[in-house]
C-alpha angles and dihedrals in degrees: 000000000000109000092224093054089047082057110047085033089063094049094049081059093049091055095039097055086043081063103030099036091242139052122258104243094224127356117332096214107214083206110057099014092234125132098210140154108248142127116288131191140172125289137211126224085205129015115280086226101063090091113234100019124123120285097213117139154187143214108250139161119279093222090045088060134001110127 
């Protein structure tokens, strides 16, 4: 895995458990509620190709997005 996506993976645990009580096991997916191992990647808020927008990003599912 990305170390970058290990990294900001861990601290979305961290926050989730803050709010839940207990950390997700794998990668709790906002979109389809399952807590499931799969590949993950970055993904961008808004599309890397519009020039000059932010590059902010976020871990998400493979199979959710990879187009």
């Amino acid at each position: 895995m990305n170390p970058d996506v290990r990294k900001q993976l861990e601290y979305w645990r961290k926050d989730y458990a803050s709010v839940v009580g207990t950390p997700f096991e794998r990668f709790s997916c906002p979109i389809l509620g399952t807590d499931e191992d799969v590949p993950l990647q970055k993904g961008h808020i808004i599309n890397e190709a519009f020039r000059n927008s932010a590059r902010a990003w976020i871990v998400q599912r493979r199979d959710v997005d990879s187009f």
